[in-house]
C-alpha positions in Angstrom: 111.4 124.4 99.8 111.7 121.7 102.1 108.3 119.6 103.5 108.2 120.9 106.8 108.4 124.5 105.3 105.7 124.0 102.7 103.6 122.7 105.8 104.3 125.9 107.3 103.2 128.1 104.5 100.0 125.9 104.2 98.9 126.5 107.3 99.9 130.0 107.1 97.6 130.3 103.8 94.9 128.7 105.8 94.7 131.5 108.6 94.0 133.8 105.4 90.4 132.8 105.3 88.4 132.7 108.7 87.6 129.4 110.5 83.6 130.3 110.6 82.6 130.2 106.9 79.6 132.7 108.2 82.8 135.6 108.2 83.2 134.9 104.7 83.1 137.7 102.3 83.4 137.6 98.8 86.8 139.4 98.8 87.8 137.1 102.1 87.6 133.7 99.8 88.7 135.4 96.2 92.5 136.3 97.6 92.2 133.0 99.7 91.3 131.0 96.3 93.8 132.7 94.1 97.0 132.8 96.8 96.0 129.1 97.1 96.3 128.1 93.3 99.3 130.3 92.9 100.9 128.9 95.9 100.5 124.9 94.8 101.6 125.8 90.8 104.7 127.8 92.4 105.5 125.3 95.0 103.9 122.0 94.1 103.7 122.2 90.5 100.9 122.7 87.8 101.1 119.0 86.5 99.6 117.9 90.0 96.3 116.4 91.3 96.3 119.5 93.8 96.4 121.8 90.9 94.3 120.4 88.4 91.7 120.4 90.8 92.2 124.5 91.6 91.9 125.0 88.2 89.4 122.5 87.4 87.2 125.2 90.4 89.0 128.4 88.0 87.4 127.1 84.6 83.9 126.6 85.4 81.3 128.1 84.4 79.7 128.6 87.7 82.6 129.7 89.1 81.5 132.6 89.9 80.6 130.7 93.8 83.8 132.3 95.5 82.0 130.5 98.5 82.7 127.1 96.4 86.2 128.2 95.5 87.4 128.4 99.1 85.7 125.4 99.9 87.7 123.8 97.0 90.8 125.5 98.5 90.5 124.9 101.7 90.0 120.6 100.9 92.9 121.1 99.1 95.4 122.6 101.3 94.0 120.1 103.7 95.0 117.2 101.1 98.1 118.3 100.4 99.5 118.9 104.1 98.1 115.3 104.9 100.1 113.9 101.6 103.6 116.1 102.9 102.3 114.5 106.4 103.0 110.8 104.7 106.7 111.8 103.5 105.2 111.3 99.9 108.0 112.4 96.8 106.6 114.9 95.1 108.6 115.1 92.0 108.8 111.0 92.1 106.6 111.3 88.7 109.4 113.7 87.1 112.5 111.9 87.9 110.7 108.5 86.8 109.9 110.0 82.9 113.1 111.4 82.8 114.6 107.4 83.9 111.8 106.0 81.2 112.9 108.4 78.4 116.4 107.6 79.0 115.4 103.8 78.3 113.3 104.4 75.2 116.5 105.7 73.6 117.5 102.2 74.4 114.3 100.8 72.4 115.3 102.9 69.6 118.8 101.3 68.9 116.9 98.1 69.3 114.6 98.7 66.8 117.9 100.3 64.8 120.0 97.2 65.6 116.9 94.7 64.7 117.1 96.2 61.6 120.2 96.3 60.1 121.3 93.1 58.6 124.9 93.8 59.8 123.9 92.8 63.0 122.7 89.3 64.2 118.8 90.2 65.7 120.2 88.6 69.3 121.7 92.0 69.9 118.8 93.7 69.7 117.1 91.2 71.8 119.4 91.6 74.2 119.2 95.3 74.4 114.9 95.0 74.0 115.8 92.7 77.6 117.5 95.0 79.0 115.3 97.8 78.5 112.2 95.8 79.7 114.0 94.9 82.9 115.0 98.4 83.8 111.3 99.7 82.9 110.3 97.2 84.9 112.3 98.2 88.0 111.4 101.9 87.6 107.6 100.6 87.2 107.9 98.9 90.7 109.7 101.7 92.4 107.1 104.1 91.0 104.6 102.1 92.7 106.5 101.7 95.8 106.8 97.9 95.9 109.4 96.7 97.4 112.0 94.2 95.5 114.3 93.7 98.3 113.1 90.3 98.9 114.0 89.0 95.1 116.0 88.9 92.2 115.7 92.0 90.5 115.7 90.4 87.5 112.7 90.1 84.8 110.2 87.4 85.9 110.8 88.1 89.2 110.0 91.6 89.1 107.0 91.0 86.9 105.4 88.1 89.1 105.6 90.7 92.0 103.6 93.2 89.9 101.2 90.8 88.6 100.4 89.8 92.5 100.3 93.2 93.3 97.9 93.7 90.2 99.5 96.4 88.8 99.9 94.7 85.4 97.7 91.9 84.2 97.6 88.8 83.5 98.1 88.9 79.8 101.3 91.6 80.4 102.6 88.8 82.7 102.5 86.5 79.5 103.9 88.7 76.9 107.0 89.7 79.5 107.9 86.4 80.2 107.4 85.2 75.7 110.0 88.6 75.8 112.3 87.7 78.5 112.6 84.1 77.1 114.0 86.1 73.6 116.4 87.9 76.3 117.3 85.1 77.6 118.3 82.8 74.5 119.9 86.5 73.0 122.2 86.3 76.2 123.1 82.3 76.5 124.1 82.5 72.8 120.9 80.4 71.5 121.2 82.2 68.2 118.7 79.7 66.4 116.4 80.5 68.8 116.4 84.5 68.0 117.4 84.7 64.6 114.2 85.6 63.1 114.3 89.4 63.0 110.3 89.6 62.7 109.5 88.2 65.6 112.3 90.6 67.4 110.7 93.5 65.7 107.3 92.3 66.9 109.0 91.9 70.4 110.6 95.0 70.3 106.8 96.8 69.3 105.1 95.2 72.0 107.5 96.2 74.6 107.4 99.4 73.5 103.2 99.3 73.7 103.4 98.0 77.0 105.9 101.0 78.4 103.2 103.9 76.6 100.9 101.5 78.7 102.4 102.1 82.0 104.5 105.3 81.2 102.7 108.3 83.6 
């Protein structure tokens, strides 16, 4: 269903209840309260703030206020057609797992490659660099801040972050002691990233650091 169509039905749903709360009956908010919460899990989907919040109303022990309910209802249809109102992606938070589970496969044949001794530990630096840079992008775009102004490339993309204090101060450090192990893995500065402990440590942090972020 498209946004203007949902808008629709929201405001469709709120002509179900009437605008003076002294009309309310107890049947009157009990179908407004339950068409409400089937409507957002249907439409919007049960893994949202809209949702939890309906059901959060549902579980309660008091809940037994359908006055409360509908109240709860209503300031949630009202919060939901203001978010469609902004344009906002509802299923942003679905695609972006899906694009971070993709790249902790990638982690996985690090940790695999950092491993086996047939394989110098550079490789798996290289593909724990990788994987940090796309996380990194998907973290920013997730957040809606705008990369178009610089390199979409590691430090970059983490200095932008930091300033924007989604990450701290310390994550800023550990990216750029990980990128530097990317970045000797890539120029051929095998010396510099043959120790496969401190690739496996690397790798562990970066993974810790995605769980950290990872909706």
């Amino acid at each position: 269903m498209e946004t203007e169509e949902l808008i629709k039905k929201i405001e469709k749903i709120e002509k179900i209840i009437p605008f003076d709360s002294n009309q309310w009956t107890y049947y009157i908010c009990h179908s407004f309260f339950i068409t409400t919460s089937q409507f957002v899990k249907n439409y919007i989907g049960d893994d949202t703030e809209f949702y939890a919040t309906l059901k959060d109303y549902s579980q309660r022990k008091d809940s037994g206020n359908e006055t409360d309910k509908a109240w709860a209802a209503k300031k949630v249809l009202k919060s939901l057609k203001d978010y469609l109102g902004l344009n906002l992606e509802l299923n942003l938070t679905e695609k972006y797992n899906i694009k971070v589970d993709i790249i902790n496969d990638f982690m996985i044949q690090a940790i695999e490659l950092s491993s086996n001794k047939k394989f110098h530990p550079a490789a798996a630096g290289i593909l724990m660099g990788a994987s940090l840079e796309e996380f990194l992008k998907k973290l920013a775009e997730e957040k809606k801040v705008d990369l178009s102004e610089i390199k979409r490339t590691i430090d970059p993309i983490s200095k932008e972050l930091y300033q924007k204090k989604i990450i701290t101060k310390q994550d800023l450090k550990d990216i750029t002691s990980w990128a530097g192990i990317r970045n000797d893995a890539t120029h051929g500065n095998f010396d510099e990233v043959n120790d496969r402990k401190r690739i496996l440590n690397a790798i562990e942090g970066v993974n810790l650091f995605m769980r950290k972020y990872k909706n």
